[in-house]
N, C-alpha and C positions, 0 to 999 in steps of 0.2 A: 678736335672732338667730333665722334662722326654722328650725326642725327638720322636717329628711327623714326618711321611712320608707319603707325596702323590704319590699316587701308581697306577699305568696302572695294572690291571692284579695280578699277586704275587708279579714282580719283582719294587723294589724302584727304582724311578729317580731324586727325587730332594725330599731334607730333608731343616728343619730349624729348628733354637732353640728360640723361642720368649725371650722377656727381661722379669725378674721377677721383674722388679721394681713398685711399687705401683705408681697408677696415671699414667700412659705412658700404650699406645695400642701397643703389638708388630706389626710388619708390615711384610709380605710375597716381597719378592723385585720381586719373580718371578715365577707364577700361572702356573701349569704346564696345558697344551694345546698339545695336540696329537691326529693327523689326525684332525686336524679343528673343533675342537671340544672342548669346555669351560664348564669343568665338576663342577659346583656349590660346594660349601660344604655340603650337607646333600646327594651326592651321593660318594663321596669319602672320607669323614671321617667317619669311622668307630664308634670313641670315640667323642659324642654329646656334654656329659658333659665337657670331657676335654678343648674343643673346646669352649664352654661358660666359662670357668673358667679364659681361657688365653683372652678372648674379643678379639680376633685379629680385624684390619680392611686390607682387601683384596684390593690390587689395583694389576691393571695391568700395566705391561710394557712397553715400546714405539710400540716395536714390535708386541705385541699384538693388542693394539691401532690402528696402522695400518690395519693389518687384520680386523681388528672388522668393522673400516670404510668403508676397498671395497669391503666386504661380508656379513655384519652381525654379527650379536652374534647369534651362537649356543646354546640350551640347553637343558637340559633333564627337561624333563615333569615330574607327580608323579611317571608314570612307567618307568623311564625310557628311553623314546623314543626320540630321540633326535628334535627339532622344532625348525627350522631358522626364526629370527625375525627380517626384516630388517627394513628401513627407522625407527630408532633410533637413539637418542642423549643419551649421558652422562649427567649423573649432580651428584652434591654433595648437598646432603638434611643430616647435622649436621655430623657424622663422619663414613658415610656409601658412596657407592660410586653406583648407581643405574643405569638405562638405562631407558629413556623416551619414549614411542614411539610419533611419529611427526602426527600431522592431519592436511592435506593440502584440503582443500576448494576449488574446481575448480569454478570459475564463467565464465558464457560465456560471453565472449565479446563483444556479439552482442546486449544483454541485458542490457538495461537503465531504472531505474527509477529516475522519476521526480513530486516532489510535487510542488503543485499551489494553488493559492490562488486570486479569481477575484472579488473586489467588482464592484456591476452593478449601473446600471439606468433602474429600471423593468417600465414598460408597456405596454398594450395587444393591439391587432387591432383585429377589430370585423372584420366579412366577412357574410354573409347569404345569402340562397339558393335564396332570394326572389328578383329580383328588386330592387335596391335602398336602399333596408332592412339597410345594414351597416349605409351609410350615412345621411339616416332619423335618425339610435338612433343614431350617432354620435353627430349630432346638438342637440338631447333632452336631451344629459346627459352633465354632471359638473367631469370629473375625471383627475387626475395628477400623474405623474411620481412619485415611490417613491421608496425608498433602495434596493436593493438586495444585493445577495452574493451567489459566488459560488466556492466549494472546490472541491480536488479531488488530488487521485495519478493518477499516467499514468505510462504505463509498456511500451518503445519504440523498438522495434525489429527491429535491420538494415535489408532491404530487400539486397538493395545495399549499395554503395556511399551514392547517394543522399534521398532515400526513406526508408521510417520509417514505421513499420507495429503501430500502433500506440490501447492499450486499460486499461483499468481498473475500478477507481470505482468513483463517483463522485457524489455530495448533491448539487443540486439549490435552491436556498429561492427566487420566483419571487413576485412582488405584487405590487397595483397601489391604490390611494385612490379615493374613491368616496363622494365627495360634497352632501348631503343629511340636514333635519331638522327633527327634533322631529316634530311629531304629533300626534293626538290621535287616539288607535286603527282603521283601517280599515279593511276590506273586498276589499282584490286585487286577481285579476285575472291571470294565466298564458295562453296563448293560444300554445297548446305541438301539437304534431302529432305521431301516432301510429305507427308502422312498417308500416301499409298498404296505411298509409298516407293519415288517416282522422282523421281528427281533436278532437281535447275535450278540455275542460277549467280544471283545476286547481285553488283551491281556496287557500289561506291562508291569515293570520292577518298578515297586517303591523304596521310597529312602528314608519317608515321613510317617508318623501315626497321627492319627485325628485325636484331638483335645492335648490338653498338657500332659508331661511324662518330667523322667527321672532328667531329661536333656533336653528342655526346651527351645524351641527355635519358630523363629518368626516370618512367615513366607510372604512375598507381595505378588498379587497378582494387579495386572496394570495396562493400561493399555494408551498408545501414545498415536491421534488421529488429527490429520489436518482434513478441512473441510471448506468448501462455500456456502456459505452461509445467503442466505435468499429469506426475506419477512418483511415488515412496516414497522413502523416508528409511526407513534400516535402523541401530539401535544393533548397532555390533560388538562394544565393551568399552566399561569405566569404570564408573564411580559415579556419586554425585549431583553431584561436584564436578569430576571430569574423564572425556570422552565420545571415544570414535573412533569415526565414523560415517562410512556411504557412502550416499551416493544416486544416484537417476537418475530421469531426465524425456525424453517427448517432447513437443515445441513448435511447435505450428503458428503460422507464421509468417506475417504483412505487411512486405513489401519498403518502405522507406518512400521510401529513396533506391540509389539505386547509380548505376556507369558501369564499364562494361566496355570495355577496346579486344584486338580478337579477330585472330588472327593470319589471315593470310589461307591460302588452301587452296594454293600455293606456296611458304607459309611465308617469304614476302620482305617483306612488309610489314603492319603493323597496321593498322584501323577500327575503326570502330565503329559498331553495330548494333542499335539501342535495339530495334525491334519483336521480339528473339531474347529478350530479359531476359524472367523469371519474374515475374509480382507478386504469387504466395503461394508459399509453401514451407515444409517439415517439416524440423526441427535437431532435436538430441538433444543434451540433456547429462549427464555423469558423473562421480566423484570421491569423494574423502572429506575428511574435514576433522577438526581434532580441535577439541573444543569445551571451557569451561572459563570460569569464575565470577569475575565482579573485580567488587567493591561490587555495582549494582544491574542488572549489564548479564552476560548469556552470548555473550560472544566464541566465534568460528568462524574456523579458517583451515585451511585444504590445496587441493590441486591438483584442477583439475579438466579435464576434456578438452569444448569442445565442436563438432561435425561436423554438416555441413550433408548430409542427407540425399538430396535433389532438385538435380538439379543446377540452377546459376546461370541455363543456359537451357533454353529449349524443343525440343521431340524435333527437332524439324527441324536443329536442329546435333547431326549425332551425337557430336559432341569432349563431356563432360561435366564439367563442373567445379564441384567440393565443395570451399566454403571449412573449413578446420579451424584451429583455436586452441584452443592451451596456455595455462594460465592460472593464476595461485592466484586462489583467491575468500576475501576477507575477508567477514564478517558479522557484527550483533551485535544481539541481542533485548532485550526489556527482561522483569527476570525479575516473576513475579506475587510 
């Protein structure tokens, strides 16, 4: 049986004689460590092969173990140079005995996200530059409230206590139907105005008459816009366990899809006008919600209002129309 020694320098400090028994790993009971320093085996054994032949597995001491915990592990790099490795754990992966290092994630604490989910009640209010304009096509047209939905994350930044720097990313589906009948092709009119604010007609074919008829049919005008939303969040009351809060945001917006059919300046028949449609716009939202603790999640729900600021088209149609939707907004964060 041929005896190893680990060795500081020339002179030996600690020897052992592994067991020669077949199936059994010998064991080191005690890794030599001098001046704080945990010298691996491929820098202080000499004899490679030896050392694969006997399989030892290396463990360290209590002693050791303690040091290792309020300082680290030391060790030698390819050349040699010795490199402190701290916040590390041990572990046993099959009959080797290795050092983990630890990855700790700092999150601020001032940082909340919150997912929501609001189905609406979409429809628009008309306004125009003209006198009366709104309420004259109010009375000429036939349209009804119909579904929306709107989604979104929210990124909430405590300012204080009570206030919330409040933003993120957020998709509104608004749209309302319009009462119309089959008829046969027409020549309808739009009456638009220039920058300079004179006037010109616009032609195109219709397919629709204004109010009910003999073939009724049902048109949705709609419009589908995601946006960033940017406001505060204000605590009204509550505690740590239950919150009434209000907020508000405004939200510049990209048009992603829509379709509008536009009544005509006769008010007898509908088109449609794609070069009149918007593709950025400003919406605004507002409400409150009451907020409230179940296992590991803070649930949100109340009402919220939200109003499309810019109307759906371009100046050139003076008729202007704001889509608006009622809505509650559910939401729910996960708590730290």
């Amino acid at each position: 049986m041929k005896e190893i020694a680990i060795t500081n320098s020339t002179k030996p400090e600690n020897t052992f004689e592994p067991e020669n028994t077949p199936g059994n790993n010998a064991e080191v009971e005690n890794l030599f460590i001098k001046n704080n320093i945990f010298y691996p085996e491929n820098s202080i054994l000499s004899d490679r092969n030896l050392l694969d032949q006997i399989n030892t597995e290396v463990t360290l001491t209590s002693a050791s173990l303690n040091f290792i915990s309020e300082s680290g592990i030391e060790e030698f790099t390819n050349n040699n140079s010795p490199v402190v490795q701290n916040n590390t754990e041990l572990s046993k992966k099959g009959n080797k005995t290795t050092h983990v290092p630890v990855l700790r994630i700092r999150r601020n604490p001032k940082v909340n996200w919150t997912y929501y989910l609001s189905p609406l009640v979409s429809y628009r209010n008309y306004s125009g530059t003209e006198k009366n304009t709104s309420s004259n096509f109010n009375k000429a047209v036939t349209h009804r409230a119909a579904p929306g939905l709107e989604a979104g994350i929210m990124m909430k930044y405590s300012l204080t206590k009570k206030l919330k720097f409040i933003s993120g990313f957020q998709t509104n589906y608004s749209a309302y139907t319009v009462q119309a009948n089959n008829i046969h092709p027409v020549m309808a009119s739009l009456l638009l105005y220039s920058r300079a604010n004179a006037p010109y007609l616009v032609s195109s074919i219709s397919f629709y008459g204004n109010g009910p008829g003999s073939a009724p049919v049902n048109l949705h005008n709609y419009s589908l816009q995601v946006s960033l939303p940017v406001g505060l969040e204000y605590k009204l009351a509550g505690n740590n366990e239950v919150q009434l809060n209000a907020f508000g945001s405004f939200q510049p917006s990209f048009v992603v899809a829509n379709g509008a059919y536009i009544l005509s300046t006769d008010k007898k028949n509908y088109i449609t006008q794609s070069s009149l449609l918007r593709h950025w716009n400003m919406s605004s939202n507002i409400g409150t919600f009451v907020s409230f603790k179940s296992y590991k999640f803070n649930w949100q729900i109340g009402p919220e209002l939200h109003y499309q600021l810019f109307s759906s088209y371009n100046n050139t149609y003076q008729l202007r129309e704001h889509f608006v939707d009622y809505g509650v907004r559910v939401g729910v964060s996960i708590i730290k």
